[in-house]
C-alpha positions as CSV (number, residue, x, y, z in Angstrom):
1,X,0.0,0.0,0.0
2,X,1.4,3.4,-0.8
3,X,1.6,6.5,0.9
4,X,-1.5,8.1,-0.2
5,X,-3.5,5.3,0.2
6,X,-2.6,5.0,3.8
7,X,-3.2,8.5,4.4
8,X,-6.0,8.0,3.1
9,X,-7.4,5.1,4.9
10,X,-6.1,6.9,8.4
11,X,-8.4,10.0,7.4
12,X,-11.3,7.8,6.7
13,X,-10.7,6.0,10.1
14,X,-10.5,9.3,12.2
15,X,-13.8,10.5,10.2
16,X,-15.7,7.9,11.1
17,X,-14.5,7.4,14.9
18,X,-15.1,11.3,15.0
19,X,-18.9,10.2,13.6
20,X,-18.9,8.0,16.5
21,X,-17.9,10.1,19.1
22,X,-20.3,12.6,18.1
23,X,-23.2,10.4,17.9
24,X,-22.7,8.8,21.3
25,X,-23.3,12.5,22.9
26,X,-25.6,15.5,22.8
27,X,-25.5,18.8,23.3
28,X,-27.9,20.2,25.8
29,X,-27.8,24.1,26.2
30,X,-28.5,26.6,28.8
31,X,-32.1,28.5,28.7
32,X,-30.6,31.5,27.5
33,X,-28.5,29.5,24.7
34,X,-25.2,31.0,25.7
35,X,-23.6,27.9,27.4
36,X,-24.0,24.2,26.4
37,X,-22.7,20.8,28.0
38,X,-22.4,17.6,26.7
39,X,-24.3,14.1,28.1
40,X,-24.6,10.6,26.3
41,X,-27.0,10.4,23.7
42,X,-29.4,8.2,25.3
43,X,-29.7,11.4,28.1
44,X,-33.4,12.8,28.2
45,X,-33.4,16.3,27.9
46,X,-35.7,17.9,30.6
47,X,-38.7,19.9,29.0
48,X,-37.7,23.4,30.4
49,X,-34.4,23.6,28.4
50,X,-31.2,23.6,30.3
51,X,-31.3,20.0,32.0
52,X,-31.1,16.1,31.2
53,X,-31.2,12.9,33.1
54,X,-29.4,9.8,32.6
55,X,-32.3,6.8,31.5
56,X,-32.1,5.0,35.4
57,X,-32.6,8.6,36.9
58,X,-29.1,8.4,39.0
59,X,-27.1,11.1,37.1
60,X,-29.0,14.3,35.9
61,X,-27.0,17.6,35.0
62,X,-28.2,21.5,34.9
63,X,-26.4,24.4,32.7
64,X,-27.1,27.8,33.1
65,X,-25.8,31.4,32.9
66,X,-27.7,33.5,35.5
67,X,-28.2,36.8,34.8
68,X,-28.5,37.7,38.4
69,X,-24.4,37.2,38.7
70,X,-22.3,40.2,37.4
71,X,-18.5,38.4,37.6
72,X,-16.8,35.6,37.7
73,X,-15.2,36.1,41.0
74,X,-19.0,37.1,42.1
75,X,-20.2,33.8,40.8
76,X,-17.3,31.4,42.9
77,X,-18.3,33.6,45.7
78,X,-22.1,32.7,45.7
79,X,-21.1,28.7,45.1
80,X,-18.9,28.7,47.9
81,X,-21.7,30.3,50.5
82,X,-24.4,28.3,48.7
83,X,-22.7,24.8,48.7
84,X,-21.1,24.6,52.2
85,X,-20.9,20.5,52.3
86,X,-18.4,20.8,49.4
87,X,-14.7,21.5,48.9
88,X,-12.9,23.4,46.1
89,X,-11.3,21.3,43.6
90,X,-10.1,23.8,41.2
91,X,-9.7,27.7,41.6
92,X,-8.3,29.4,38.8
93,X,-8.6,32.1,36.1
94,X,-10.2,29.7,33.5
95,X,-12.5,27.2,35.6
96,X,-13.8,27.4,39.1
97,X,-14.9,23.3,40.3
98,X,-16.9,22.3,43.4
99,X,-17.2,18.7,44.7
100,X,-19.5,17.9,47.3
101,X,-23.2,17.4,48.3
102,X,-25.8,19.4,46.4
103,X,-28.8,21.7,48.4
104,X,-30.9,18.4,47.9
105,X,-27.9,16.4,49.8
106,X,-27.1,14.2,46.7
107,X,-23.1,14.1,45.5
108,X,-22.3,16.5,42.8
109,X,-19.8,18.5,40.5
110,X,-20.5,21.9,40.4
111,X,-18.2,23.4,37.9
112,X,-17.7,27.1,36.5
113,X,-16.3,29.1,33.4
114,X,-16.0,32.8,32.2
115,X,-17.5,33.3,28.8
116,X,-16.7,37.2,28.8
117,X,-15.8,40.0,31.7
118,X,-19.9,40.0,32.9
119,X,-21.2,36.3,32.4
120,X,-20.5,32.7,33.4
121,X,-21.6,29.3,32.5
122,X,-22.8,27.1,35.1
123,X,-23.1,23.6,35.4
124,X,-24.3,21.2,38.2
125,X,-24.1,17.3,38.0
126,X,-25.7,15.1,40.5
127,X,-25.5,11.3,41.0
128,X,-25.5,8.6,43.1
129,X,-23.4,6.1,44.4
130,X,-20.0,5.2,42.2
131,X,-20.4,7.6,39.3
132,X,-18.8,10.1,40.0
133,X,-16.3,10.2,36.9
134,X,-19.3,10.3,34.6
135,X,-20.4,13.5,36.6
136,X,-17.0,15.1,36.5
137,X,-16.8,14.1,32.5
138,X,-19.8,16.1,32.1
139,X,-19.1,18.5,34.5
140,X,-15.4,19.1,31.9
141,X,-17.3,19.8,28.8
142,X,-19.0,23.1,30.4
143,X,-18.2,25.8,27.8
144,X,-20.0,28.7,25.6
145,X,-22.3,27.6,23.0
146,X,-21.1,27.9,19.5
């Protein structure tokens, strides 16, 4: 096989597995349309916009940019006095991560971005025993729509 054929064959591999990763997730987006997360595909998105459950109910997510918060800094702040039973993960100028209980006492991964000087995205994953890595997978893929 020559050169080009291999390239070839490489690009048509990475296509398809591409295809595949994009069809084994979804995009859910914030009410406002300004952030977005991703969640398997077989996730059901909740009817209000800006949520989704896992099929067996133990891992559901919610994305949102309140308008209510002026900063970033304003925004860490708030989670910090809000969600007392959980610790700090990661605190820096790109992404601000909680992990913890949730105000309805169920584990979670409350995670926070920038998306310009005034507004954040916003995204809170509950579950329940053992899945946490899903939750913080989910939590990772916070960032503005596109």
């Amino acid at each position: 096989m020559n050169t080009r054929n291999v390239v070839a064959v490489i690009g048509v591999a990475l296509a398809a597995s591409s295809f595949t990763m994009a069809a084994d997730k979804q995009t859910i987006k914030s009410r406002d349309g300004s952030c977005q997360v991703s969640v398997p595909a077989n996730w059901v998105p909740g009817d209000i916009g800006g949520s989704a459950d896992a099929p067996d109910h133990k891992v559901s997510m919610a994305v949102s940019s309140p308008k209510m918060i002026d900063s970033y800094a304003e925004a860490k702040q708030s989670a910090q006095t809000v969600y007392k039973n959980s610790k700090v993960t990661v605190n820096s100028p790109t992404e601000f991560v909680m992990e913890g209980q949730s105000i309805t006492g169920k584990p979670d991964v409350y995670r926070i971005v920038p998306i310009s000087s005034s507004k954040v995205c916003i995204v809170e994953v509950m579950y329940q025993n053992g899945t946490v890595e899903q939750a913080r997978e989910i939590a990772s893929s916070l960032h503005a729509a596109k």
